[in-house]
C-alpha positions in Angstrom: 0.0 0.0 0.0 1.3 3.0 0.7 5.1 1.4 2.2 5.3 0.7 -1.7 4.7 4.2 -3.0 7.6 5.8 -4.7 8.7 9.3 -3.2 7.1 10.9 -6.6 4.2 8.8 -6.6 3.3 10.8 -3.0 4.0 13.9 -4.0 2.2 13.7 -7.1 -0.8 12.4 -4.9 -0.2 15.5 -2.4 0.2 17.4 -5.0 -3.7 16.6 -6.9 -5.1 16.7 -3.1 -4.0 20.2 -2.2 -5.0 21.2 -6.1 -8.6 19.5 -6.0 -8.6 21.1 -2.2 -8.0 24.4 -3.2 -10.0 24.5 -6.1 -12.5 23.4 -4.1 -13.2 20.3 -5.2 -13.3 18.5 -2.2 -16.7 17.7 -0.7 -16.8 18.9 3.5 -17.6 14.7 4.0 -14.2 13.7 2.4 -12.2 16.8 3.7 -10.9 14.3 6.7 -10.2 11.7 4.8 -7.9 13.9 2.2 -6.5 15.5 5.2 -6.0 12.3 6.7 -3.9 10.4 3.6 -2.3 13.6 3.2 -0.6 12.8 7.0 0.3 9.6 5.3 1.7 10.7 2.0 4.0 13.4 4.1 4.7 10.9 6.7 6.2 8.5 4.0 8.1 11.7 2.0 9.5 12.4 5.4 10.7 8.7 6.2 12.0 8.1 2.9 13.7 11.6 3.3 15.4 10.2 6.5 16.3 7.0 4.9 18.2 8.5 2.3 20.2 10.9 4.3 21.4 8.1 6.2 22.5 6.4 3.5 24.1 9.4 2.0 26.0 10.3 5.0 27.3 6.3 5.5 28.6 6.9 2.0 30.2 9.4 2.6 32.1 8.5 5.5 33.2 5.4 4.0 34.6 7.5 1.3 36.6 9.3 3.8 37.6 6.6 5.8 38.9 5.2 2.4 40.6 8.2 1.5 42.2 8.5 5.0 43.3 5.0 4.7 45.0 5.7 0.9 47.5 8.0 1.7 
């Protein structure tokens, strides 16, 4: 479900719930429930976010440790 979402997919879906939001488009009844997988979507963005810095930064100290090793 959404654990399987690719970072764009979310946004794109943020992205066509704040447009269909602020157009209006959004009936009262399913405001909480856009809201709601709006939480979700961001929640993911954010987690995937994380994960991605973390691997980032491990890169990047093995490529120091490796260059501190080399000379």
């Amino acid at each position: 479900m959404t654990d399987e979402m690719s970072y764009r997919d979310a946004l794109d879906e943020l992205e066509s719930i704040l447009v269909a939001i602020e157009e209006e488009q959004v009936d009262v009844d399913d405001l909480a429930v856009k809201v709601r997988r709006s939480a979700e979507l961001i929640r993911l963005c954010r987690e995937r976010i994380e994960a991605a810095t973390v691997a980032v930064e491990a890169i990047v100290e093995e490529m120091d440790s490796e260059e501190g090793t080399d000379g």
